[in-house]
Every structure is written in structure tokens, then in C-alpha cells.
C-alpha positions in Angstrom: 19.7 3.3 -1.5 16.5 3.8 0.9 16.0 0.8 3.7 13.1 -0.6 2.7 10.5 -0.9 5.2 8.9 -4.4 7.0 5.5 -5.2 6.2 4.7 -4.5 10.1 6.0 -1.2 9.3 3.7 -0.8 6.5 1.1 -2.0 7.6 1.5 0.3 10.4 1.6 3.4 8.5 -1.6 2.6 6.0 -3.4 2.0 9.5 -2.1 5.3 11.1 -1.5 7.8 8.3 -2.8 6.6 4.7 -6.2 4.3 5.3 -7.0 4.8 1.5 -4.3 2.8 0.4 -3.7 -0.6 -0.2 -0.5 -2.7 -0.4 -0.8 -4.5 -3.2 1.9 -6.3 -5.6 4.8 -5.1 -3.5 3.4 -1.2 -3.8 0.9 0.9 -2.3 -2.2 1.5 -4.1 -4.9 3.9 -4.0 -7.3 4.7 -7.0 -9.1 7.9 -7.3 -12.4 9.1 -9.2 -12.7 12.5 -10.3 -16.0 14.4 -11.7 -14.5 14.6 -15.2 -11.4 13.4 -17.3 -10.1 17.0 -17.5 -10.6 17.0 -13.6 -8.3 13.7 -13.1 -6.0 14.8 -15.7 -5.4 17.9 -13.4 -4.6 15.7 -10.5 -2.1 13.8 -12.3 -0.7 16.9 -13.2 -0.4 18.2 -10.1 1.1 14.8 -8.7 3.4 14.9 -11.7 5.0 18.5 -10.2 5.3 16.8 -6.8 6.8 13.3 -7.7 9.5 15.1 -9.9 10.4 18.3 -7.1 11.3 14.5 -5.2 12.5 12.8 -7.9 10.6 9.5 -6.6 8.1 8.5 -9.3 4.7 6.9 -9.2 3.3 4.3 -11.8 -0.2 6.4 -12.4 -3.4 4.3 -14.7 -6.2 6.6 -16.1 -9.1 5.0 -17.2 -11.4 8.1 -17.6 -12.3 9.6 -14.2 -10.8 7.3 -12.0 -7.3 7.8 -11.8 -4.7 4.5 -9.4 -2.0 5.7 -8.5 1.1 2.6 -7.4 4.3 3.9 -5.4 7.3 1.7 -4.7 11.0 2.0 -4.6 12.0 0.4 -7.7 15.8 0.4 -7.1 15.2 -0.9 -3.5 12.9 -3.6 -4.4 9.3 -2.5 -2.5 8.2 0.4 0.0 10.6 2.7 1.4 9.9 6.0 3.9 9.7 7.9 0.4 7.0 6.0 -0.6 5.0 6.6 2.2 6.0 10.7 1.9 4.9 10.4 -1.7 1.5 8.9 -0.8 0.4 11.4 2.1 1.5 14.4 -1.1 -0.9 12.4 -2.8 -3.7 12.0 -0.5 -3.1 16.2 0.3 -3.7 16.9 -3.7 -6.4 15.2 -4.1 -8.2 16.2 -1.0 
């Protein structure tokens, strides 16, 4: 099982590498609005093809064009390093 990380630590890494996210209900959060539904269905898509090539899953909420995403280690109980890799995949997809 992943270590999971201190808050320090991820507070750290929101501040240095992922300033759209927000940690939130023991996850990181960041919600994203798209042009169109087709357009934010593409993105989860896409973030779908990423999350399972790690086999580390996000919880993902579509509510027309604005698409949250929520990343946490279920099995270790909050935010773990993969977390924060899944995150910065997510940030690069949707630009």
C-alpha cells in the first residue's frame, strides 16, 4: 500500500505543482468547464485512458459542461504520491 502523504506535504504540492486543486473531504478536487457536453465528455474520456494505463481511479461528476474531478487513495485512506501524479495527467489533458 502507498504512504500516504501529511497535509504539509499536500499542501505543499497544491501550492508548488497543482494551484487548481483543492483538498477537500480527504481528496483533491478540481472542477473543470468545457465549451460543450460532448467537449467534457471527451476529457473524461481521455482521463478515463490515463487513470486505467495507472490503474489509480478518480471519482469524476458531470453536470453538463463542468466536469470535478476527486482523487484519493481509497485503500490507503487519503492522498498518496499517485494522487498527486494523477492530478498533474489531469491538469496536462485538459490544458
Amino acid at each position: 500500500m502507498a504512504e500516504l502523504l501529511t497535509d504539509d506535504q499536500i499542501d505543499q504540492a497544491i501550492r508548488d505543482h497543482l494551484p487548481l486543486w483543492k483538498f477537500a473531504d480527504n481528496g483533491l478536487v478540481r472542477s473543470v468547464k468545457r465549451e460543450t457536453f460532448l467537449d467534457g465528455i471527451r476529457l473524461v474520456a481521455t482521463v478515463a485512458q490515463l487513470a486505467e494505463s495507472m490503474n489509480h481511479h478518480p471519482d469524476i461528476d458531470i453536470r453538463y459542461t463542468t466536469i470535478t474531478f476527486r482523487v484519493s487513495s481509497h485503500d490507503a485512506g487519503g492522498i498518496t504520491e499517485d494522487d498527486l501524479v494523477l492530478a498533474r495527467h489531469i491538469d496536462t489533458a485538459a490544458g
